[in-house]
C-alpha positions as CSV (number, residue, x, y, z in Angstrom):
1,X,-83.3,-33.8,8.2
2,X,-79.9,-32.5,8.1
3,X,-80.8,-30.0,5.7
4,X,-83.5,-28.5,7.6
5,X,-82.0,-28.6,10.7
6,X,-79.7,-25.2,9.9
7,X,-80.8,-21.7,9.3
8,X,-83.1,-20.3,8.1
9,X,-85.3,-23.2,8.5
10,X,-84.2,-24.0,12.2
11,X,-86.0,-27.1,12.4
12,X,-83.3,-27.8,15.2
13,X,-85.5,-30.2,17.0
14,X,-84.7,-32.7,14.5
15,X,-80.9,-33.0,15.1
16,X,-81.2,-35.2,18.0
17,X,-81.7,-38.1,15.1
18,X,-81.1,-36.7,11.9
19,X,-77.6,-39.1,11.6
20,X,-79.6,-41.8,12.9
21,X,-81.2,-43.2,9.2
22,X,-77.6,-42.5,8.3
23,X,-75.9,-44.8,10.6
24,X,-78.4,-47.3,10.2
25,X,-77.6,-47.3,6.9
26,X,-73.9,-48.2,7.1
27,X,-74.4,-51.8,8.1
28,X,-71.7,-54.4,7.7
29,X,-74.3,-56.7,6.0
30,X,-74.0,-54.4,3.1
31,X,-70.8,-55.0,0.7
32,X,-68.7,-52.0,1.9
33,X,-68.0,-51.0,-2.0
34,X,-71.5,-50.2,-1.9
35,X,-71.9,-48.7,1.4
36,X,-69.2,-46.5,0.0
37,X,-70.9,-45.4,-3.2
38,X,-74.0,-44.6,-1.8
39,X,-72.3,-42.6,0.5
40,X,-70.5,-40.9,-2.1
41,X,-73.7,-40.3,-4.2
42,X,-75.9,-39.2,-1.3
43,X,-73.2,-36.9,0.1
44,X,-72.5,-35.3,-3.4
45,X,-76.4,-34.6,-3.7
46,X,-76.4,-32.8,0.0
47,X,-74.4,-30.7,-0.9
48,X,-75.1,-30.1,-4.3
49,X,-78.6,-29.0,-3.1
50,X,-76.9,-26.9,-0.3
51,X,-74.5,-25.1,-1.4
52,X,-77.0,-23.9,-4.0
53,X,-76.3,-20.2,-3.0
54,X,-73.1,-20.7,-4.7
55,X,-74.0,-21.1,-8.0
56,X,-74.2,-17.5,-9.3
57,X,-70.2,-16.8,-8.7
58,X,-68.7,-20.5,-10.2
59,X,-70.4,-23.6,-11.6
60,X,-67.4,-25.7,-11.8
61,X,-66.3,-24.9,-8.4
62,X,-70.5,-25.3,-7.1
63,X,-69.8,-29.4,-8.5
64,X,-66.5,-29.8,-7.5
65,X,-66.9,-28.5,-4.0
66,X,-69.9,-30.9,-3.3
67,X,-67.7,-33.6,-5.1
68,X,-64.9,-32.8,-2.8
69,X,-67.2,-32.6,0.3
70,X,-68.8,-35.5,-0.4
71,X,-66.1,-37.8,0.8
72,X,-67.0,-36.3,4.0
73,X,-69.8,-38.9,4.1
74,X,-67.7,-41.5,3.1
75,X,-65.5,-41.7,5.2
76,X,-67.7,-41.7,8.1
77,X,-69.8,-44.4,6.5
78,X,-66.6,-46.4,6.3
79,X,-65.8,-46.2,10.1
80,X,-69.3,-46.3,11.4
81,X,-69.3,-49.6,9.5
82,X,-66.5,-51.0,10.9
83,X,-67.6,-49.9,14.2
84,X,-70.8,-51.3,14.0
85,X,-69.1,-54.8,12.7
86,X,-67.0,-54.8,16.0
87,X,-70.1,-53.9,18.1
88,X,-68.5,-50.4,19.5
89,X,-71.4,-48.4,21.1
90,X,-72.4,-46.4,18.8
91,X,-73.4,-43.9,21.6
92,X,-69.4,-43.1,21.8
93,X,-68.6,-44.2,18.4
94,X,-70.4,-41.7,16.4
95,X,-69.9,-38.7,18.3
96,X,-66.1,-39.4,17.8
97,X,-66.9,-40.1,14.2
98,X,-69.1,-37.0,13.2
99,X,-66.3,-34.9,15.1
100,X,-63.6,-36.0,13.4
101,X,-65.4,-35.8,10.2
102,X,-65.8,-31.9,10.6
103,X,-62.6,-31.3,12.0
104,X,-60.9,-33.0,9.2
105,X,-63.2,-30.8,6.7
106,X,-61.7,-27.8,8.5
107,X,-58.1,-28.8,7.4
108,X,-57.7,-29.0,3.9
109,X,-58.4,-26.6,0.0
110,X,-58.6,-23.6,3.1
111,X,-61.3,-25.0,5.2
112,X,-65.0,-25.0,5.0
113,X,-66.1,-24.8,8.7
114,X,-70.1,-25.1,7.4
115,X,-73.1,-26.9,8.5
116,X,-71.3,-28.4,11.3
117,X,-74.5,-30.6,13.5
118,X,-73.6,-28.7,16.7
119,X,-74.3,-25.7,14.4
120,X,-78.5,-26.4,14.3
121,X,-78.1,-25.5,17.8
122,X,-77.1,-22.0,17.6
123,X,-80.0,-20.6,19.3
124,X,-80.6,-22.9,21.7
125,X,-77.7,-21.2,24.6
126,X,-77.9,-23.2,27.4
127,X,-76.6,-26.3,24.5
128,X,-74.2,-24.1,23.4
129,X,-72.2,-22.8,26.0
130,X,-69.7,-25.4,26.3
131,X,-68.3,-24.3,23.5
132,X,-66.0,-21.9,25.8
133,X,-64.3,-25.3,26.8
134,X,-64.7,-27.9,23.7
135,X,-65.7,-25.4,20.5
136,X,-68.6,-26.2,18.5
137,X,-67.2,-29.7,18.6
138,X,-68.3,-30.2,21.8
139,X,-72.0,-29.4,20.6
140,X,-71.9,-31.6,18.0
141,X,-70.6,-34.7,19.9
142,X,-73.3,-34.3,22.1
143,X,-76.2,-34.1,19.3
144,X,-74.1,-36.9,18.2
145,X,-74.1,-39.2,21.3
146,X,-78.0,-38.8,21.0
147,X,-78.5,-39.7,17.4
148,X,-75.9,-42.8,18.8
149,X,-78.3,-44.0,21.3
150,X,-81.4,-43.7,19.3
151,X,-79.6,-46.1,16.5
152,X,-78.9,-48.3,19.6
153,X,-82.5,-48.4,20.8
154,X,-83.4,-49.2,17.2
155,X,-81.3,-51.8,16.3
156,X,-81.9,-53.5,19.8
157,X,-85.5,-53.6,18.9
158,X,-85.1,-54.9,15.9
159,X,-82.7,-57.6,17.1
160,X,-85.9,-58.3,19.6
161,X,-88.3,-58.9,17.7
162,X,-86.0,-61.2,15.3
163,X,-84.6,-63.3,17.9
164,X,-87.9,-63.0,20.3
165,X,-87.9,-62.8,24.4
166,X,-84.7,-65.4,25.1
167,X,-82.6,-62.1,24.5
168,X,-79.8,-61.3,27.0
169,X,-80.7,-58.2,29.2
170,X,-79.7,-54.9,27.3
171,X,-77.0,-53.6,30.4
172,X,-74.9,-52.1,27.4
173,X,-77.7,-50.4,26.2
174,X,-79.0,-49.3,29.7
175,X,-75.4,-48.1,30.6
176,X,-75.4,-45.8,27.4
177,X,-78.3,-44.3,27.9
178,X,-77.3,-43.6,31.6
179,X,-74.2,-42.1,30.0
180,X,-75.8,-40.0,27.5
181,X,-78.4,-38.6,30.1
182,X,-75.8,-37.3,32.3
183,X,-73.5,-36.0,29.5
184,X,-77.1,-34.2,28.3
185,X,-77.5,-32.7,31.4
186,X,-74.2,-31.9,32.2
187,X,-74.2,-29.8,28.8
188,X,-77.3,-27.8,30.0
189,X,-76.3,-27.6,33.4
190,X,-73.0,-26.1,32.9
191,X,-74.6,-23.6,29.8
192,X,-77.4,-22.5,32.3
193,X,-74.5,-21.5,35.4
194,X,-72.2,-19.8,32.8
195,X,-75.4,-17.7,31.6
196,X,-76.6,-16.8,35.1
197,X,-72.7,-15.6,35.5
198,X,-72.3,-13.4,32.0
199,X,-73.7,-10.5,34.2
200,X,-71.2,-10.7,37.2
201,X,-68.6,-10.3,34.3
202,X,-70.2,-7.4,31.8
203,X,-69.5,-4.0,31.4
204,X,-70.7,-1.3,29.3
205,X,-69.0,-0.7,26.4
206,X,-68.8,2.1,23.8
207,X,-71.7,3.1,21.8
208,X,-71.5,1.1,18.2
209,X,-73.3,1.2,15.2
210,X,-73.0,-1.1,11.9
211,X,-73.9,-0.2,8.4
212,X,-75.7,-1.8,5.5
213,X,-74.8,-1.4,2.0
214,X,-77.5,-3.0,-0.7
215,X,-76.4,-3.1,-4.1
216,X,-76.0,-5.7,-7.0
217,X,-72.8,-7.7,-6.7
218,X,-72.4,-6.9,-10.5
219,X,-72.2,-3.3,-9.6
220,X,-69.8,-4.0,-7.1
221,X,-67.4,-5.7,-8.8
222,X,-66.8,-3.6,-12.3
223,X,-66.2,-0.3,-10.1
224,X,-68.2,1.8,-12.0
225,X,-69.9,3.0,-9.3
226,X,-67.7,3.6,-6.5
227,X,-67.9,6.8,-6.1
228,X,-72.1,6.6,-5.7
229,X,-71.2,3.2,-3.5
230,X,-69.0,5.5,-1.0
231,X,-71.1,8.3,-1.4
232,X,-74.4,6.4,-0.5
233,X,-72.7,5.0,2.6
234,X,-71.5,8.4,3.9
235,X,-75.3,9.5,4.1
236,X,-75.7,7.2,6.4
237,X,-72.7,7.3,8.2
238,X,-73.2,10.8,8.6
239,X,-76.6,10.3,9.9
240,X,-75.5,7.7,12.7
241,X,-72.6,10.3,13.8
242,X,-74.9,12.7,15.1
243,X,-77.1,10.8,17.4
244,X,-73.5,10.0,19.3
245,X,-71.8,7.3,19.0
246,X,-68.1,5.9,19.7
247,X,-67.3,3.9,16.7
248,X,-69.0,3.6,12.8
249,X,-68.3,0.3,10.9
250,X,-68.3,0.2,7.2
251,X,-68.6,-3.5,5.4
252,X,-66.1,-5.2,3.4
253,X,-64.4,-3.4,0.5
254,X,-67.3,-1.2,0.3
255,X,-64.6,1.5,-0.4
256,X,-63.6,0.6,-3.6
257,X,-60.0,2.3,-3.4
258,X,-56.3,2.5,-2.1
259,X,-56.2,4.6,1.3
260,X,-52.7,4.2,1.7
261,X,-51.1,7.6,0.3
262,X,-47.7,5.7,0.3
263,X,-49.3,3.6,-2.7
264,X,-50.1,6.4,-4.1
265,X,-47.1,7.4,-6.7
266,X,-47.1,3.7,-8.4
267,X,-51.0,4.2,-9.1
268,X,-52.9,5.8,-12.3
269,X,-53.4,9.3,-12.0
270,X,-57.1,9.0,-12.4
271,X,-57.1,6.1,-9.9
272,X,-55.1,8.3,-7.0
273,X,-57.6,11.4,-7.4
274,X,-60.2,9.1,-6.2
275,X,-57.7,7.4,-3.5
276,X,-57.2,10.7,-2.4
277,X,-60.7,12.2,-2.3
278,X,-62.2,8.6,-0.3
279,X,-59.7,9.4,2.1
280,X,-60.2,13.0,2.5
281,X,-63.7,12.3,3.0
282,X,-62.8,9.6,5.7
283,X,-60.7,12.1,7.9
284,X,-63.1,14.6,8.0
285,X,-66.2,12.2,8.8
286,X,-63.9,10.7,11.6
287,X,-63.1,14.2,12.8
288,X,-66.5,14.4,13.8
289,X,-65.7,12.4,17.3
290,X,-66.1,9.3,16.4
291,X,-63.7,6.4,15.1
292,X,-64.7,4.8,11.9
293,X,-63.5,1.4,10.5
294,X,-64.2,0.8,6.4
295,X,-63.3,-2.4,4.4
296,X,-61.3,-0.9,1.5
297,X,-58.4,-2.6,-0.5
298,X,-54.7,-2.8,1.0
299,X,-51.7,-2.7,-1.1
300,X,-47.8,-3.6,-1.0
301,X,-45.0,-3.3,-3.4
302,X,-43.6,-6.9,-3.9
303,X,-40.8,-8.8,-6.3
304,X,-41.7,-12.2,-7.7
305,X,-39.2,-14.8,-8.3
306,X,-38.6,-13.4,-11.5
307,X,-36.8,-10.4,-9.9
308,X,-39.9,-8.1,-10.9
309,X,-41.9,-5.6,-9.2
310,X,-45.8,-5.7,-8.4
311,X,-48.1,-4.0,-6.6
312,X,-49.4,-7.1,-4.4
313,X,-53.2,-6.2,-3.0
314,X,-55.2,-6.9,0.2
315,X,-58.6,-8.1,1.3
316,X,-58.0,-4.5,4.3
317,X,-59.5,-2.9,7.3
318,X,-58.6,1.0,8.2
319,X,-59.5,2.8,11.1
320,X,-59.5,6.7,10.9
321,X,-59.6,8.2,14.6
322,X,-61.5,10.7,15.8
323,X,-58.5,13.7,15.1
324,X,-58.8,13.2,11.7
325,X,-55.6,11.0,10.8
326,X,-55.8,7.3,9.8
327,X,-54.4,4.6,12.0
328,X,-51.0,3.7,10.8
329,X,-51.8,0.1,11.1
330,X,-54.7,-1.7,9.0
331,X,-55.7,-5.1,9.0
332,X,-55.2,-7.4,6.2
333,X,-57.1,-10.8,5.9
334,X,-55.1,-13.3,6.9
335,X,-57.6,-16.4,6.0
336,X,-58.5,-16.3,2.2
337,X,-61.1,-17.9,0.1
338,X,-60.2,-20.5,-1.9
339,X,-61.3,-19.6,-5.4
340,X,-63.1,-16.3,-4.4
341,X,-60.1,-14.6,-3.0
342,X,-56.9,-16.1,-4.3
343,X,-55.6,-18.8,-6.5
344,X,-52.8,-21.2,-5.8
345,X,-49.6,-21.6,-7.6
346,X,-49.3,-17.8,-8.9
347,X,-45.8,-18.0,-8.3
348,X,-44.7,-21.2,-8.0
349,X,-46.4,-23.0,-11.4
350,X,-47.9,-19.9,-13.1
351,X,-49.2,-22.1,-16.1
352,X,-51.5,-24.4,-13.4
353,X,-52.3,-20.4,-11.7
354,X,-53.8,-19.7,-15.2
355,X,-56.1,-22.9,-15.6
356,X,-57.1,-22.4,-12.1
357,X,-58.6,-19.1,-13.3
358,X,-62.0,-20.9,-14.5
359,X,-62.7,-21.5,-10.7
360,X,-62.7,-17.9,-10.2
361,X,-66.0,-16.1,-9.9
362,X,-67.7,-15.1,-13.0
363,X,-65.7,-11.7,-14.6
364,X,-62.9,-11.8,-12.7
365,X,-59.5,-12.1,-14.0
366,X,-57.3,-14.4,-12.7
367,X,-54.6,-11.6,-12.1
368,X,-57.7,-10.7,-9.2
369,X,-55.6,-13.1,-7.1
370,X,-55.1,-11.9,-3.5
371,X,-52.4,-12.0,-1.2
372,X,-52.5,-13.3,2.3
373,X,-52.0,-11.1,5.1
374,X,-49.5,-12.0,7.8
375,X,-50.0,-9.9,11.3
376,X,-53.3,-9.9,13.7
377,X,-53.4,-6.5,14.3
378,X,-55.2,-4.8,17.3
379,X,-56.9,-1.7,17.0
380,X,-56.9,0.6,19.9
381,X,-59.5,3.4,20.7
382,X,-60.2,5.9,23.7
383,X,-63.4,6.2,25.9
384,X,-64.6,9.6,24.5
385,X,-66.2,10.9,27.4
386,X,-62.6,10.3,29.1
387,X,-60.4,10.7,26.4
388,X,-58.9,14.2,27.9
389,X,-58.1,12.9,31.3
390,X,-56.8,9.2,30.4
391,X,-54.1,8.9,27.8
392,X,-53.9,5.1,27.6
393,X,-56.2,3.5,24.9
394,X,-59.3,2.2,26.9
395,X,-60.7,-0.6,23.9
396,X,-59.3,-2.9,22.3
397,X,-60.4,-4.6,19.0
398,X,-59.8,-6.8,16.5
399,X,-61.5,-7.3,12.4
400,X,-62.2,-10.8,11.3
401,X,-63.2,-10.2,7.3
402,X,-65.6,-12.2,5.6
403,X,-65.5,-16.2,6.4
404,X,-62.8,-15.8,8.9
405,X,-65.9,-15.4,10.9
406,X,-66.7,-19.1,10.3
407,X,-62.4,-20.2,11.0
408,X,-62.0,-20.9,15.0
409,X,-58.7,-20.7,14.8
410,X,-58.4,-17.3,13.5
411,X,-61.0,-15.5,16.1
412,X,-59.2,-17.4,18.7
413,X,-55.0,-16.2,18.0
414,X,-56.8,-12.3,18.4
415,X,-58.2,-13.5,21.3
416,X,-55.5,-13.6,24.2
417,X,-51.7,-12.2,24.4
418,X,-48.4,-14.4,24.8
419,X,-49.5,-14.6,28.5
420,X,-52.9,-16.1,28.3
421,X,-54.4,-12.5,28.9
422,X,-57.5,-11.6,26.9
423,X,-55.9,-8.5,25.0
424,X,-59.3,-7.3,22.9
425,X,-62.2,-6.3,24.2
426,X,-64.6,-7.2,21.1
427,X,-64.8,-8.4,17.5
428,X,-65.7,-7.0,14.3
429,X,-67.0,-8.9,11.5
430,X,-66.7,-7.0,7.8
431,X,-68.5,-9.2,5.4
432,X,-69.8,-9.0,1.6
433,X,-72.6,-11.4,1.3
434,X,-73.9,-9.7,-1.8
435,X,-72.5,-12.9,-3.9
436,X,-75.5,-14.9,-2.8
437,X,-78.5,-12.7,-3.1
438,X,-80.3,-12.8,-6.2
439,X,-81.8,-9.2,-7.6
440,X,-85.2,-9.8,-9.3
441,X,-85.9,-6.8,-11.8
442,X,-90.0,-7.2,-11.6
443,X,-90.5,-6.5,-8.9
444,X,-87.5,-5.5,-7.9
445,X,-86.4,-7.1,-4.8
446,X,-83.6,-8.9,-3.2
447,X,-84.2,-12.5,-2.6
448,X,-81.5,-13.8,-0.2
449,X,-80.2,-17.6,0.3
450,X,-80.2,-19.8,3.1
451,X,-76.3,-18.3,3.3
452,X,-76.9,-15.4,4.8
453,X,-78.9,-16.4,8.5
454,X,-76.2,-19.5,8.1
455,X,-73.3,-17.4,8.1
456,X,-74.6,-15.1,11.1
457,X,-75.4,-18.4,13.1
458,X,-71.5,-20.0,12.5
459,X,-70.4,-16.7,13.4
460,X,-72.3,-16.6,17.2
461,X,-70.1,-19.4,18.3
462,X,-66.9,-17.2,17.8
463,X,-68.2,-15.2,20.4
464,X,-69.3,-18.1,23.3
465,X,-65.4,-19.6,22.2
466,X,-63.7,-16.8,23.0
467,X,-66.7,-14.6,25.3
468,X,-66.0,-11.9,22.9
469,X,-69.0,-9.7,21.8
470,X,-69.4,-9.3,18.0
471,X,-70.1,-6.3,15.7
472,X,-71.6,-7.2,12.3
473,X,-71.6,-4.9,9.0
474,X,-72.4,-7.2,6.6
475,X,-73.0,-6.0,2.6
476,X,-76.6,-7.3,1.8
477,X,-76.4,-9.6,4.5
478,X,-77.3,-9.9,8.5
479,X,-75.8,-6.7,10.1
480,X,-76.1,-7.7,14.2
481,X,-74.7,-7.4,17.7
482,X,-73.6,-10.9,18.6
483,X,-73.3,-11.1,22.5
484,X,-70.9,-13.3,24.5
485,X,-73.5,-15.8,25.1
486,X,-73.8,-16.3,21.4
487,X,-76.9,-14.4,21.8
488,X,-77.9,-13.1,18.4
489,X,-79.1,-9.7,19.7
490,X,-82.9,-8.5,18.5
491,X,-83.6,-4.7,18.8
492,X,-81.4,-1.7,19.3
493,X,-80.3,1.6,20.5
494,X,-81.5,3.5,17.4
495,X,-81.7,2.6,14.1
496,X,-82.6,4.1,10.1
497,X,-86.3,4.0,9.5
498,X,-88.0,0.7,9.0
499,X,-85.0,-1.2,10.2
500,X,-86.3,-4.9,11.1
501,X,-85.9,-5.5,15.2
502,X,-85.3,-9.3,14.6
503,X,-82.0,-9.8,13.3
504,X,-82.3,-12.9,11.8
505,X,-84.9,-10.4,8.9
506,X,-81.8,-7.9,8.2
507,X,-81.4,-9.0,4.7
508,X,-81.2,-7.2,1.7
509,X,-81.5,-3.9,3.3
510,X,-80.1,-0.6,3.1
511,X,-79.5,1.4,7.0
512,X,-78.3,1.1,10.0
513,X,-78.5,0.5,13.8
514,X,-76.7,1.6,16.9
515,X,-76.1,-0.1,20.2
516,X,-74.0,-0.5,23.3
517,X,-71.0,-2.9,23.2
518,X,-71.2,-5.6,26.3
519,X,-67.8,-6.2,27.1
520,X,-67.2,-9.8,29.1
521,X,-64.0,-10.0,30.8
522,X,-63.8,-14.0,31.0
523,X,-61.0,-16.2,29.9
524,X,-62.3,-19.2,28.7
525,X,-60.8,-22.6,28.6
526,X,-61.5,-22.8,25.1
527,X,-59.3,-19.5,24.1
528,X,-56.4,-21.0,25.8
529,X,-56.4,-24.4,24.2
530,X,-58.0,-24.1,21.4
531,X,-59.6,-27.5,19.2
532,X,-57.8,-29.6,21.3
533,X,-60.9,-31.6,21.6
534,X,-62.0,-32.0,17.9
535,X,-58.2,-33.0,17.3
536,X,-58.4,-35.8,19.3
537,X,-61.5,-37.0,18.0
538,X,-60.4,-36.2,14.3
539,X,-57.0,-38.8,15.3
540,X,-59.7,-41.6,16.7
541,X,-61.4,-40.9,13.7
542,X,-58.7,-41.6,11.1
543,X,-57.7,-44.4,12.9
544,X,-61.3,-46.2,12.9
545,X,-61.2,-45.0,9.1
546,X,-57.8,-46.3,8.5
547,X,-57.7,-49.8,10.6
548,X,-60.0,-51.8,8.2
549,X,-58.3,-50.7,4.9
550,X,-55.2,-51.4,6.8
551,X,-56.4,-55.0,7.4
552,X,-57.6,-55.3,3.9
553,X,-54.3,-54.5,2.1
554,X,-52.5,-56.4,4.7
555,X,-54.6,-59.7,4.1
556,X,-54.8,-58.9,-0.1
557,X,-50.8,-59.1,0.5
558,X,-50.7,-62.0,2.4
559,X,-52.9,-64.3,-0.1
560,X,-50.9,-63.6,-2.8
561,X,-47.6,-64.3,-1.2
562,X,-49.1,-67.5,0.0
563,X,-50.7,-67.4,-3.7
């Protein structure tokens, strides 16, 4: 059930007791070393079977990220264990439990904020609109609280029929499910009054348009085709210019070069002509009256501790302006992969750097080893029908790249200014999803995984968090306007020919689509104070976790000093 609760199957329905068999299942009449292995084993064959799309880039790191993940159920097993041996309610236990959990999978190995239960519900609005006060967290502990009250009703009908009629009246049981009724409708009520409101708050926007790149990964990644890749792209790009619109979004590092002329001199001389020629091309597109943002590679001149000079690269996002020059600020991703982007200890134990390397996805080297970007830049553009009479920027906008989509916190720091003001006006998600299609050769066609509609649903609760709209352009994968409801926006403006209306069927395509940006000028609660909700579940959590191993080490200690 928990599989086929996400995208693309969206059985959603099945949430509100898909943890149910699992609680049920952790029962202290069960030896806990057992409760624990089966955990372990069931947890390491979920995700083993869903995290299936990434087995074409590593192997090793498919099996030890399930591995890893896997304790993810344990630990929960553990504390819904000792929870049910105290007789907590599970209707307040689990929620707190499942929370935790996902917070806690958030923290370490760079996060991996993915198939979260709250999640399923990414289409369902009216559930997910608390979010703007509690995150996703707040969606889960509700579906949580549910699947808590169905065990509750279970296991007081088994105890029922066990013990027969001379049963004390079930007040704890009617008392939760008054409590969970009211927190249900206190969810929807408050997601149906903040969607009647979006409108009092909107205002039209620029005119937008995303592109759509469709090419092998293994293309992509030996560069032997970048001027076709660029040149491919600027068809379309040029096409979308001239039906009018404001601002042109390229996906990630679909320019396959250095735009930075200041890089330049260090470079090979075969390498710079092309540098030089991509961002020729750029200036002169942009100088067309319109702004256009490309995913391209960053670069900086850097010393390691050895004293010696490197050129250190970037995971970037330029902006060329309508005038023809280049914004003198890019964006750099500040939120890495794990494995896919950068491995640890390049500087600090270079021998562990290069065993690490096998992690890496298949054909590159381990030199491939990003560096981490350091400042949240803000891109600024002009209203171009009042660009000559108003000299102050009138947008503001930031670039989340790749999974940084899928990292609240990161979303969130763009979101407001050192005074709690909201200080950009929308998102913009660059993306490369072309690692988890597969290409079949007869027919050809591209056959996308259960990544793709996954990654475009984590990404529509960025945008109820914050009430920031969000522009996709997403290589291979699902190129969308995300509204501030978390509305995954069907149909457009304009679009190339056969261009799908429903969003959720933009994969493995080549185009593009155009519509207006729906700017919401709310604050939320959520974008001030971020996960302090999940944190506070993730510290009841350890603590339920911790207490009974506690106890257990303190009583092993205590029979052998009285031995």
């Amino acid at each position: 059930m928990l599989t086929v609760i996400q995208a693309p199957i969206d059985w959603s329905f099945l949430a509100w007791v898909a943890m149910a068999p699992f609680a049920l299942a952790c029962t202290p009449e069960i030896p806990g070393r057992r409760v624990v292995l089966a955990s372990l084993v069931v947890g390491f064959l979920y995700w083993l079977g869903n995290l299936y799309w990434i087995t074409p880039i590593t192997l090793i790191g498919w099996v030890a990220m399930a591995f890893y993940l896997a304790w993810f159920w344990v630990l929960p097993a553990v504390a819904v264990r000792f929870c049910r041996s105290k007789g907590v309610p599970l209707f307040l236990a689990l929620p707190i439990i499942v929370v935790g959990a996902e917070r806690l999978q958030g923290f370490p190995m760079g996060g991996f904020f993915w198939r979260f239960l709250g999640h399923s519900l990414y289409s369902n609005l009216a559930m997910i609109q608390i979010a703007d006060l509690v995150g996703a967290a707040g969606v889960s502990f509700v579906i949580a609280m549910v699947n808590g009250l169905f065990v509750e009703v279970v296991l007081f009908v088994g105890r029922r029929k066990s013990c027969g009629a001379g049963q004390a009246p079930p007040y704890g049981l009617l008392a939760g499910a008054v409590t969970t009724l009211i927190v249900v409708a206190a969810t929807v009520g408050y997601g149906l009054w903040r969607l009647e409101q979006t409108t009092q708050y909107l205002k039209e926007g620029p005119r937008v348009a995303s592109l759509q790149s469709n090419v092998p990964q293994s293309v992509k990644k030996s560069f032997s085709k970048s001027v076709q890749l660029f040149d491919d792209l600027m068809v379309d790009s040029k096409a979308v210019s001239k039906i009018g619109v404001d601002l042109i979004v390229w996906p990630e590092t679909m320019v396959q070069g250095l735009l930075d002329p200041k890089l330049w001199p260090i470079l090979d001389a075969n390498a710079i002509d092309e540098d030089k020629a991509f961002h020729r091309a750029l200036c002169d597109h942009a100088g067309n009256n319109a702004y256009v943002l490309v995913g391209a590679l960053g670069g900086e001149v850097m010393r390691d501790p050895a004293g010696r000079l490197y050129l250190g690269r970037y995971n970037s996002a330029y902006l060329y302006h309508p005038d023809g020059t280049r914004d003198p600020q890019r964006y750099d991703k500040i939120h890495l992969v794990l494995f896919g982007e950068y491995t640890p200890f390049r500087r600090t134990f270079p021998w562990l750097f290069q065993q690490l390397g096998r992690f890496l996805p298949e054909g590159y080297n381990v030199d491939y080893s990003l560096e981490h970007g350091k400042n949240y830049t803000i891109f600024e553009m002009k209203d171009s029908a009042t660009a000559d009479q108003n000299p102050q920027s009138d947008y503001r906008f930031a670039v989340i790249i790749c999974y940084e989509d899928t990292v609240p916190y990161v979303a969130r720091t763009f979101t407001l200014d050192e005074q709690g003001r909201k200080r950009v006006d929308w998102l913009v998600n660059i993306s490369n999803d072309g690692w988890f299609v597969r290409f079949s050769k007869n027919p050809e066609r591209v056959v996308p995984t259960a990544e793709l509609p996954q990654h475009a649903a984590i990404c529509a609760f960025r945008a109820v968090e914050n009430r920031l709209p969000i522009l996709r352009s997403v290589h291979t994968g699902i190129r969308c306007l995300i509204e501030s409801t978390g509305t995954i926006r069907d149909g457009y403006l304009a679009s190339s020919d056969a261009f799908p209306a429903k969003a959720m069927d933009r994969t493995g395509l080549t185009g593009w689509f155009s519509d207006k940006m729906p700017i919401d000028t709310r604050v939320t609660f959520y974008s001030r104070h971020g996960e302090w909700f999940a944190n506070g579940c993730a510290a009841a959590f350890v603590t339920a976790t911790a207490w009974p191993v506690g106890r257990r080490v303190v009583r092993r200690r205590a029979a052998r000093a009285t031995g």
